[in-house]
C-alpha positions in Angstrom: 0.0 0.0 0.0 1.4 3.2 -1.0 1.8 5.5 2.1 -0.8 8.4 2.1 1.0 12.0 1.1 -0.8 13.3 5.3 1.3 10.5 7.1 4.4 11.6 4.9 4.0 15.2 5.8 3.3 14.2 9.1 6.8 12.1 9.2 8.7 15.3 7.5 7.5 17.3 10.0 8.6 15.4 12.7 11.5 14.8 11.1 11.9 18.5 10.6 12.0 19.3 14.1 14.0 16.7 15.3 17.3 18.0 12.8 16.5 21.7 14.1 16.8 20.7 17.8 19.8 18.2 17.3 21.6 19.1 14.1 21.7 16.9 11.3 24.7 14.6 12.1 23.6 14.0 15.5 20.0 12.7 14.1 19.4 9.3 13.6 16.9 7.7 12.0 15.9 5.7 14.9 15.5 9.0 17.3 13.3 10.8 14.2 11.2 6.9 14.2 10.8 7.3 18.2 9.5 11.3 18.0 6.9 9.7 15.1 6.3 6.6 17.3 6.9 3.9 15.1 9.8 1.5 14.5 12.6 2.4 13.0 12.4 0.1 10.0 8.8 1.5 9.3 10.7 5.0 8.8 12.2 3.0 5.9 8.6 2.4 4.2 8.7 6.0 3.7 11.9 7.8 3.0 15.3 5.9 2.3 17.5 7.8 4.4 17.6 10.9 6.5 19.2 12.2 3.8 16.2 12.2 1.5 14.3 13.4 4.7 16.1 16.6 5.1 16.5 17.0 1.3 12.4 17.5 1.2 12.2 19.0 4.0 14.2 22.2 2.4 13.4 21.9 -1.1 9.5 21.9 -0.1 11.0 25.1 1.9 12.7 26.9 -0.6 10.3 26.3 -3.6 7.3 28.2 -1.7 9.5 30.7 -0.6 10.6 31.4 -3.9 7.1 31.1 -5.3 6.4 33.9 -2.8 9.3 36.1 -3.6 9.1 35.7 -7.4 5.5 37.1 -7.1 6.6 40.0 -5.1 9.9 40.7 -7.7 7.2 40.8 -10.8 4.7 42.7 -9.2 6.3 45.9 -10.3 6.5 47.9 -6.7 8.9 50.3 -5.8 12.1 49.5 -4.0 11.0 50.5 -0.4 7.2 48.4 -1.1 9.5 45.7 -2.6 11.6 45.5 0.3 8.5 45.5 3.0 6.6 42.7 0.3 10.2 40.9 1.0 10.3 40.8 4.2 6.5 39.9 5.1 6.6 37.3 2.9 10.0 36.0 4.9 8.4 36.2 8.0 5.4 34.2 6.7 7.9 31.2 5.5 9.2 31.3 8.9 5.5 31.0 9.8 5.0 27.7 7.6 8.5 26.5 7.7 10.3 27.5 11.3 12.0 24.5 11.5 12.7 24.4 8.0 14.5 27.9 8.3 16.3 26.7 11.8 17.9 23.9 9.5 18.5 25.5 6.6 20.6 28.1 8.8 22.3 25.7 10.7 23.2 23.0 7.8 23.1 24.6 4.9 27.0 26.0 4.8 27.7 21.8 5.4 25.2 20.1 3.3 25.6 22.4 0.5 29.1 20.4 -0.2 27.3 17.6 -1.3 26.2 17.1 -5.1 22.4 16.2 -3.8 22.5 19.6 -2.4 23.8 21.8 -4.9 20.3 24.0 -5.4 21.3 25.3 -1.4 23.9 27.2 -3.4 22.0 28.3 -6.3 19.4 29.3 -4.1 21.4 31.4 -1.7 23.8 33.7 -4.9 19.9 33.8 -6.2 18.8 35.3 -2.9 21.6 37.5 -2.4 20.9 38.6 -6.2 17.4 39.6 -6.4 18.2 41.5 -2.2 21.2 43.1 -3.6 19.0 44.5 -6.9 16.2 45.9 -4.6 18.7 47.7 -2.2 20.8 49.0 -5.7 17.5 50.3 -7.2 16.7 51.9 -4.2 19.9 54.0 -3.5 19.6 54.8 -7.2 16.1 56.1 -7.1 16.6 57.8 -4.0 14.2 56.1 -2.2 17.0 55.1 0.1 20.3 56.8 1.3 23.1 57.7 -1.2 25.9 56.5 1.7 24.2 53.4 1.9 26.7 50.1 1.8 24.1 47.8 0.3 25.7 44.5 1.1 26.1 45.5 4.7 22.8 46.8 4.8 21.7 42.9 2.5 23.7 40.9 5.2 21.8 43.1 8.1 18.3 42.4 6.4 19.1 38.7 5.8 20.3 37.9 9.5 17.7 40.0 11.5 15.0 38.6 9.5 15.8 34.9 9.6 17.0 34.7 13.2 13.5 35.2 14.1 13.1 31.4 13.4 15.3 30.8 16.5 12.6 32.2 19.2 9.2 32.4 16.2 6.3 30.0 17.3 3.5 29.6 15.5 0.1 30.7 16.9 1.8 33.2 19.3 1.0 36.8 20.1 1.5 38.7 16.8 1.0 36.9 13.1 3.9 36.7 11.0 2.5 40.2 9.1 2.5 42.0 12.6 5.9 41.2 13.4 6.9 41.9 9.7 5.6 45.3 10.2 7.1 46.3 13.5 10.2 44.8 12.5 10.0 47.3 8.9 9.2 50.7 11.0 12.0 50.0 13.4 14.4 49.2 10.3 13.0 51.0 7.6 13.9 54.8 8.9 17.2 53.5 9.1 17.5 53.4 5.2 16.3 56.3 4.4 17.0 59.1 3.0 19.0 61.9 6.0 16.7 64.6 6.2 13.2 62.9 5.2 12.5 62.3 9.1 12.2 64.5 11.8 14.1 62.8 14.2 12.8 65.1 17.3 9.6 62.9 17.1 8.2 59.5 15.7 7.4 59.8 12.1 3.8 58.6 11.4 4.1 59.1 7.9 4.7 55.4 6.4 1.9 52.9 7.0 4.4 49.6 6.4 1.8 47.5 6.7 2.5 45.1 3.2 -0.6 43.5 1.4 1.2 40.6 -1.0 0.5 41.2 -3.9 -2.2 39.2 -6.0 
């Protein structure tokens, strides 16, 4: 009987948090069988190694997030809307996908060395890519500031933003667009240009509240 797709992203997902809470080498099939309570051999019904595991596990993860992003990049905003589109729709992978995220930050650098895992690589220069284009658009149009060192300001984005997968928990206090949008009007004033903001008092003037685009 051919295992029903629920039960295999039920395993994944168990799977998925066991390599986030114990690193990938230190997993073992038999402790990712025990978490799913089943035998270890059953494991085997499904997947063929934990290898294939985690492979899923981050390709499921990086094709919706890119799904998400490549939506935002073609919807034609302007680089400070791009950049707050970005970022909500980060936070809301981190949403779907925390442990996903937790692995991919932890194993990535290490897996990535391995020929299975080659798209980590790909996906990361594309990342860096379509960041470093919004932030170079940006500075060019104005919209943000002319001193700005955009791959200090990439590398910033990137860290602050995915970190958030190390404390995130689902069905907590603020949705992933809440915390996107605090998270924007602390940063966001930071990137713009000197003499836009009266810094003698908060500036109300940007509602950074992003609405994906359809």
């Amino acid at each position: 009987m051919t295992p029903s797709p629920e039960r295999r992203r039920e395993l994944l997902s168990t799977a998925a948090e066991v390599f986030a809470a114990q690193g990938y080498n230190a997993t073992t099939v038999r402790r990712i069988a025990d978490e799913a309570g089943m035998l270890a051999g059953s494991l085997y019904y499904h997947f063929d190694s934990k290898e294939s595991m985690v492979d899923e596990i981050l390709s499921t993860f990086l094709n919706e997030l890119w799904a998400g992003y490549d939506e935002v990049l073609a919807a034609g905003l302007g680089p400070r809307e791009t950049v707050e589109a970005l970022v909500t729709e980060s936070f809301r992978e981190i949403d779907r996908h925390r442990a996903a995220v937790a692995i991919y930050q932890k194993e990535s650098q290490h897996l990535s060395t391995q020929p299975r895992f080659g798209y980590l690589t790909e996906s990361r220069g594309r990342f860096e890519r379509a960041w470093l284009g919004v932030l170079e658009r940006g500075v060019a149009e104005g919209v943000f500031r002319a001193d700005l060192d955009i791959r200090l300001a990439y590398r910033f984005l990137r860290d602050t933003v995915w970190v958030a997968a190390s404390w995130y928990r689902p069905g907590g206090l603020h949705s992933p667009e809440e915390i996107a949008r605090q998270y924007l009007s602390m940063v966001l004033d930071g990137i713009t240009p000197r003499g836009d903001t009266d810094t003698s008092r908060p500036d109300t003037r940007h509602d950074t509240t992003t609405v994906r685009p359809s």
